[in-house]
LOTORLO-915229 format. One record per residue: residue number from 1; residue in three letters; x, y, z of N, C-alpha, C, CB in turn. Coordinates in Angstrom, 3 decimals, padded with zeros to 6 digits. Each point is the difference from the previous one (the first is absolute). Last residue first. Glycine has a CB too. Example, Ala and Ser with C-alpha at 12.3 -4.5 7.8 and 13.67 -1.06 7.14 Angstrom:
<site 2; SER; <012.850; -002.250; 007.080>; <000.820; 001.190; 000.060>; <-000.770; 001.090; 000.730>; <001.184; -000.628; -002.145>>,
<site 1; ALA; <-000.894; -005.092; 002.075>; <-000.890; 001.190; 000.000>; <000.900; 001.200; 000.000>; <-001.892; -001.173; 001.246>>,
***
This chain:
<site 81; UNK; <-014.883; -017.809; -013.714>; <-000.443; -000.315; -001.160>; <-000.657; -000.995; -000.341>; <001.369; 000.998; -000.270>>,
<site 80; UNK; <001.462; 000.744; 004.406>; <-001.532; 000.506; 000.338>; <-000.633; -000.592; -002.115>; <000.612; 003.211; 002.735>>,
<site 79; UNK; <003.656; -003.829; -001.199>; <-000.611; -000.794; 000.603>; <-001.555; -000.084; -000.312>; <001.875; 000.335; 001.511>>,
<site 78; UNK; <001.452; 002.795; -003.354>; <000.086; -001.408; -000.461>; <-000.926; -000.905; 000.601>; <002.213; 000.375; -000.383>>,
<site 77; UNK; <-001.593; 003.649; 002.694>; <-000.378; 000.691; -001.592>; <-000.197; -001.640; -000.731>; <001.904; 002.897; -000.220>>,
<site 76; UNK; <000.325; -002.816; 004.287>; <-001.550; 000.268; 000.330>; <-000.767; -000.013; -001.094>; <000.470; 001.308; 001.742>>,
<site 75; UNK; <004.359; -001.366; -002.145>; <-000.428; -001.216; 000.024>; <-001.554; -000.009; 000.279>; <002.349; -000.725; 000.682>>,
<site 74; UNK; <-000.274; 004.637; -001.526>; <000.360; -000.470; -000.797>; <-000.801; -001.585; -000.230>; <002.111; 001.755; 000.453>>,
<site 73; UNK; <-001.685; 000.955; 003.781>; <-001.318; 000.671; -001.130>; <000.119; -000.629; -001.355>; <000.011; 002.470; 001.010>>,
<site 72; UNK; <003.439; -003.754; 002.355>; <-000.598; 000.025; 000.034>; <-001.904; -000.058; -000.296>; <002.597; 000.245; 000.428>>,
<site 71; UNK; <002.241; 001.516; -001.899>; <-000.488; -001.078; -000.032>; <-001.288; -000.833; 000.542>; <002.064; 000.494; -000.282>>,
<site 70; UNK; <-000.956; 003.712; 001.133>; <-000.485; 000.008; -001.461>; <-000.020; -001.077; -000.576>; <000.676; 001.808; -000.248>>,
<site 69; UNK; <000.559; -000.839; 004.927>; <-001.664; 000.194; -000.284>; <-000.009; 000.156; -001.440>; <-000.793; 001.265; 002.207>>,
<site 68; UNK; <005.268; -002.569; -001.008>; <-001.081; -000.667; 000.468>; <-001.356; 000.118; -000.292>; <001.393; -000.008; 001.316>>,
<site 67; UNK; <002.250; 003.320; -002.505>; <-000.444; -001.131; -001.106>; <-001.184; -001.142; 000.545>; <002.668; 000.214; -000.982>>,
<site 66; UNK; <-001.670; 003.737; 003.640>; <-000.904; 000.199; -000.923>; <000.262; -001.357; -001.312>; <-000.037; 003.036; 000.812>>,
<site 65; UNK; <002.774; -003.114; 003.234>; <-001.671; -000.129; -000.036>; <-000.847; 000.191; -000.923>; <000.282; 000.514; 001.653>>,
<site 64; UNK; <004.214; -000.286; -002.111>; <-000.097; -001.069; 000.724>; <-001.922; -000.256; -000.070>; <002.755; 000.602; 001.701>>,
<site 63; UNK; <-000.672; 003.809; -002.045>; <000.064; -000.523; -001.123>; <-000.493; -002.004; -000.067>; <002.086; 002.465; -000.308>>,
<site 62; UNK; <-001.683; 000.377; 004.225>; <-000.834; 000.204; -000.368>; <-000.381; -000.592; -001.251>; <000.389; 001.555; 001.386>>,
<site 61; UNK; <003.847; -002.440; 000.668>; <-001.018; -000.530; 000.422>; <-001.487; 000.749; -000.246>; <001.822; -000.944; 001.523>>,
<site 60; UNK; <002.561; 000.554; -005.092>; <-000.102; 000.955; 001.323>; <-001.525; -000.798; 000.967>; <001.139; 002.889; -001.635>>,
<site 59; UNK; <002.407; -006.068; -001.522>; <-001.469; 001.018; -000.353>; <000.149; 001.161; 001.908>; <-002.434; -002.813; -002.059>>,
<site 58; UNK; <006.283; 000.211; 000.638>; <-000.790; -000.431; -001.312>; <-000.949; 000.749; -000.075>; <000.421; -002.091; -000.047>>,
<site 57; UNK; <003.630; 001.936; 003.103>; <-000.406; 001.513; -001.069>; <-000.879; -000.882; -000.763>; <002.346; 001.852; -000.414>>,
<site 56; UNK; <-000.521; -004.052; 004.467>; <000.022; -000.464; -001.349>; <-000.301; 000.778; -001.027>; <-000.414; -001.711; 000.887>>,
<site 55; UNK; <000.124; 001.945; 004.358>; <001.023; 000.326; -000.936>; <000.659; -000.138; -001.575>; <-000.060; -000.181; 002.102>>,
<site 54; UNK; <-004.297; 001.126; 001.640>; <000.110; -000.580; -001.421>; <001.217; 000.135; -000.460>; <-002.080; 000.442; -000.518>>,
<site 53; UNK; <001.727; 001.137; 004.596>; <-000.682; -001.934; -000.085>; <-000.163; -000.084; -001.179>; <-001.460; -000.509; 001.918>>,
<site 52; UNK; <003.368; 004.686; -001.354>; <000.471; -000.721; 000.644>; <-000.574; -001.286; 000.201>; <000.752; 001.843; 000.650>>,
<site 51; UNK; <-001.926; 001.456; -004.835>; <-000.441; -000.387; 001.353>; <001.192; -001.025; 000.518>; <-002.778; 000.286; -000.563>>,
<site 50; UNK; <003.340; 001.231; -004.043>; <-001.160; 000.810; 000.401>; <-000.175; -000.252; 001.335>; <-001.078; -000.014; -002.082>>,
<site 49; UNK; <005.668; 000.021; -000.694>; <-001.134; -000.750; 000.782>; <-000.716; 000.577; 000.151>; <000.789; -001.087; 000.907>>,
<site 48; UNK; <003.938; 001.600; -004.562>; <-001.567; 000.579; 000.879>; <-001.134; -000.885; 000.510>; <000.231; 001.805; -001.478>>,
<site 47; UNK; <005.330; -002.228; 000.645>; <-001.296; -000.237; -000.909>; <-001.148; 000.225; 000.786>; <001.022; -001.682; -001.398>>,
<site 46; UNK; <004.814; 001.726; 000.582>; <-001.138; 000.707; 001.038>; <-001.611; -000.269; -000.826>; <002.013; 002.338; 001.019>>,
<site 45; UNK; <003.382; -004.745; -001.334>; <-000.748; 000.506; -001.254>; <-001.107; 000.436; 001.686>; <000.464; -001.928; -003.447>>,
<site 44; UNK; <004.274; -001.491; 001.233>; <-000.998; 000.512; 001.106>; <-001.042; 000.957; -000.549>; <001.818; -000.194; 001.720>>,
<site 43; UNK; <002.017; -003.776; -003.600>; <-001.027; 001.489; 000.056>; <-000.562; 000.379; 001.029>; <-000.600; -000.336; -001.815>>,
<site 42; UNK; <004.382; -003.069; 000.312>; <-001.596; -000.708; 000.126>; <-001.076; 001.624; -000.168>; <000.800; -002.669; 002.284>>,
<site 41; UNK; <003.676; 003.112; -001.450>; <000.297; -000.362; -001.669>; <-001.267; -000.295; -000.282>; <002.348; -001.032; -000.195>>,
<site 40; UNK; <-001.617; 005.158; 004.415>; <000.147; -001.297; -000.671>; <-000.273; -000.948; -001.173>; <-000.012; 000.516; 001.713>>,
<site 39; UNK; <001.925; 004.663; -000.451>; <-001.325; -001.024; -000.238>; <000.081; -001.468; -000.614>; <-001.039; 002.166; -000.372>>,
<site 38; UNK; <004.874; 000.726; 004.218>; <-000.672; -000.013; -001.629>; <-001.178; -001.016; -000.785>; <002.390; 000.747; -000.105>>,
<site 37; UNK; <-000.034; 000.981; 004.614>; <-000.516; 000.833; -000.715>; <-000.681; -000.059; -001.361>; <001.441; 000.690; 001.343>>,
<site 36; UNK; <000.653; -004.078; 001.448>; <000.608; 001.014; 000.132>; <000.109; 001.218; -001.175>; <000.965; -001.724; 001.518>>,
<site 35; UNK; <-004.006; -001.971; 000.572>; <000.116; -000.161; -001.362>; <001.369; 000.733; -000.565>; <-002.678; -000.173; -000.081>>,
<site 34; UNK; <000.291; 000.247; 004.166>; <-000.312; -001.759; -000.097>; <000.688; -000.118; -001.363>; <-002.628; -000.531; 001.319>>,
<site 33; UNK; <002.356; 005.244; 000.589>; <000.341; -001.311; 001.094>; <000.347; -001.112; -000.517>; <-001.444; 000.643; 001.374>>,
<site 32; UNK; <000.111; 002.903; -003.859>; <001.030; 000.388; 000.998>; <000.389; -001.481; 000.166>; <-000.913; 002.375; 001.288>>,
<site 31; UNK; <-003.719; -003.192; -003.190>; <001.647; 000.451; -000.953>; <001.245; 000.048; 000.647>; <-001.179; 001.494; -001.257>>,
<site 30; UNK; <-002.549; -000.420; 004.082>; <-000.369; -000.935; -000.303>; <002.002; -000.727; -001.328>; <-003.889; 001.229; 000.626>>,
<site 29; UNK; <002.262; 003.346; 000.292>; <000.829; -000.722; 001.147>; <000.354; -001.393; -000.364>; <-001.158; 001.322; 001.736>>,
<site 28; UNK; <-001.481; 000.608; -004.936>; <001.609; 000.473; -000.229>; <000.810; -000.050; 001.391>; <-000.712; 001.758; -002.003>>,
<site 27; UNK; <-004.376; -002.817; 001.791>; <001.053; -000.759; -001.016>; <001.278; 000.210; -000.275>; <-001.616; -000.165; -000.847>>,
<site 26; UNK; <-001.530; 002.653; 003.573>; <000.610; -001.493; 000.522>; <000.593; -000.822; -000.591>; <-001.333; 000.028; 000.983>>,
<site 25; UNK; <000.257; 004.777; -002.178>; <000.722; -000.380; 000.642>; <000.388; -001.309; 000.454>; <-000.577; 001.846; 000.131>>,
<site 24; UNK; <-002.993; -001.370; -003.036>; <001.610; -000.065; -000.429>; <001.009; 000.394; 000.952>; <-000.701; 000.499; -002.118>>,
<site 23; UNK; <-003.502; -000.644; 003.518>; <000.559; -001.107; -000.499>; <000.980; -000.464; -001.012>; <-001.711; 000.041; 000.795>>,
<site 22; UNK; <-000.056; 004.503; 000.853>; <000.292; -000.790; 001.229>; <000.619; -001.536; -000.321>; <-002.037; 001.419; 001.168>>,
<site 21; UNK; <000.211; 001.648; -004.744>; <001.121; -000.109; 000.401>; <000.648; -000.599; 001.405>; <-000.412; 001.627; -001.587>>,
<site 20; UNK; <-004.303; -001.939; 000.018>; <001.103; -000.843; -000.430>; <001.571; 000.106; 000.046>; <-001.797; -000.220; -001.155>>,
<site 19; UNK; <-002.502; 000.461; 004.832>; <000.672; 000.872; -001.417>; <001.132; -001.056; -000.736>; <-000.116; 002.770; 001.317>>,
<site 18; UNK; <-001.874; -004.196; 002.706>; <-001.520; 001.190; -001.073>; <000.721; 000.283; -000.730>; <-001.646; 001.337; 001.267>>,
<site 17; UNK; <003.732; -005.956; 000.739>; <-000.078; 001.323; -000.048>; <-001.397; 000.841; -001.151>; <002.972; -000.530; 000.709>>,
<site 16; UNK; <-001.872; -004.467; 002.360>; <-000.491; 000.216; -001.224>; <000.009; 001.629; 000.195>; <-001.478; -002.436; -000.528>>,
<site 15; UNK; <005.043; -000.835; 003.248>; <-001.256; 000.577; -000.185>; <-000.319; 000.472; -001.557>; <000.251; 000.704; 002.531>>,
<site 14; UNK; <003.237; -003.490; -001.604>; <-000.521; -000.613; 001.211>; <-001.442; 001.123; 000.155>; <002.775; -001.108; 001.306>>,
<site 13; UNK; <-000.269; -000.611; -006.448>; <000.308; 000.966; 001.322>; <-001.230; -000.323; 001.292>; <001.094; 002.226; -001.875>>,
<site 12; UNK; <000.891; -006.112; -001.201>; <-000.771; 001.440; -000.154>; <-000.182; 000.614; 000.926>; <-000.990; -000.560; -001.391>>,
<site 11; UNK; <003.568; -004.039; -001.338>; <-000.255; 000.613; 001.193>; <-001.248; 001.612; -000.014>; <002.904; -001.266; 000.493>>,
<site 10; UNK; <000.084; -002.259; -003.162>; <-001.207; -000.536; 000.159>; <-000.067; 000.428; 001.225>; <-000.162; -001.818; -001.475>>,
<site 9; UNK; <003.906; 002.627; -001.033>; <000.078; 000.219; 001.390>; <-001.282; -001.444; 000.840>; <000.745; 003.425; -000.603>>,
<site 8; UNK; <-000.223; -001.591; -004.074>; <000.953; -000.725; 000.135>; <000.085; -000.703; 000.850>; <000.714; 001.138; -000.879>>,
<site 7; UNK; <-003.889; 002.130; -000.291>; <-000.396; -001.312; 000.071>; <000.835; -000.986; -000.072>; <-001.607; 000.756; -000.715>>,
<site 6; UNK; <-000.400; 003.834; 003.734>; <001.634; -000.174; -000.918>; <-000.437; -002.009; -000.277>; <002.648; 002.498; 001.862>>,
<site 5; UNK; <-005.822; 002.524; -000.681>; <000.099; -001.948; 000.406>; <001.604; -000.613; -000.989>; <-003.682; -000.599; -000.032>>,
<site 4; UNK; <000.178; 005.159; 002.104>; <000.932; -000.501; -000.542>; <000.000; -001.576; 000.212>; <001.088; 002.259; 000.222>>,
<site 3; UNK; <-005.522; 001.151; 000.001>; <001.087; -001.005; 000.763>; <001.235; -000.506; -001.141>; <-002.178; -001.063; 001.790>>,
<site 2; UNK; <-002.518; 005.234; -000.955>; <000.883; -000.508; -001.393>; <000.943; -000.922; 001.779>; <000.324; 002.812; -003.337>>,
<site 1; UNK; <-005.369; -000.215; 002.801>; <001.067; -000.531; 000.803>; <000.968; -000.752; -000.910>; <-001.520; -000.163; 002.026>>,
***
């Protein structure tokens, strides 16, 4: 899932698109409108999310887990000595 986000604006688009050209469409409305066509001086820019509650692209939620149970086994591993 990719989201635009213009950082002049400190704004971002109102949905998160599957594709990325979908989000360059929103960026070149986006532009149209607020910018008259042209990219703004601050930047903007489309950056890939993994999950709508994770909007922060840091970890996918499986990925999430598997560090847990390795932390985890990490600390079990320490304890148990």
């Amino acid at each position: 899932m990719y989201l635009y986000t213009c950082h002049q604006c400190r704004t971002q688009a109102s949905a998160r698109r599957t594709d990325r050209a979908a989000s360059e469409d929103d960026q070149q409305d986006h532009r149209d409108a607020a910018h008259g066509g042209h990219a703004p001086l601050d930047g903007d820019g489309i950056r890939r999310v993994h999950h709508p509650a994770r909007g922060d692209g840091i970890l996918p939620r499986h990925s999430c887990l598997a560090a847990l149970v390795l932390l985890a086994l990490v600390l079990h591993s320490c304890w148990a000595r």
